[in-house]
N, C-alpha and C positions, 0 to 999 in steps of 0.2 A: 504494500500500500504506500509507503513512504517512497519508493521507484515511482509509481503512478504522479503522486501528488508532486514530485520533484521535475519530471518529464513533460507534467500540464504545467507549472509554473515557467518552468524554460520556454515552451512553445507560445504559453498567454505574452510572457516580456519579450522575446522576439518580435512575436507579433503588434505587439503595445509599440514599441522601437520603430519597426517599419513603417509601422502604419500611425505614427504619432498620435495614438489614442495615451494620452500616458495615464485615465484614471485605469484603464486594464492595468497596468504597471503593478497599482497599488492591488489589485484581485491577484494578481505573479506573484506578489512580494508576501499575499498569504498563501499562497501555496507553498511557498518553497520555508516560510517558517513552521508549515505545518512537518513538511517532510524533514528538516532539519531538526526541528524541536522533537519529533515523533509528540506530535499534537495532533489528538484528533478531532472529534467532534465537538471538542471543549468540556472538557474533564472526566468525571468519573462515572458521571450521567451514562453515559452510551457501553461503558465496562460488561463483558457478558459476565454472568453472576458463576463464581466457583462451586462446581456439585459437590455442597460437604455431605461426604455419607455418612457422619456421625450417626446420626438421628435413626437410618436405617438399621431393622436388624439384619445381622451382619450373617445368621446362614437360613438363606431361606431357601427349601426345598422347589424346585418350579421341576411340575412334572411333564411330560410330553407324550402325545399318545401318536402314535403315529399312525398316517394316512397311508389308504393302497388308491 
């Protein structure tokens, strides 16, 4: 993801450069502190959540019948 976000910032300021649009500059220059910072969505918000299997019991029989 931090390749992706770093590769659209290079192509946005490029672009921004050539084509003297330079508020794109500033949409580049987040991209590339996204990819640089490893910043993403803006904090811990978007974090996928860690499976604690504390809680679960820890042997549980799962039976199987099988199919002809």
């Amino acid at each position: 993801m931090r390749l992706l976000r770093m590769a659209l910032a290079l192509i946005i300021m490029y672009d921004a450069y050539k084509g003297e649009t330079w508020w794109l500059l500033a949409i580049g220059g987040l991209f590339a502190y996204q990819a640089l910072a490893n910043w993403g969505c803006g904090g811990s918000n978007c974090a996928i959540p860690v499976n604690d299997n504390s809680t679960a019991s820890p042997d549980v029989e799962i039976e199987y019948e099988e199919v002809k």
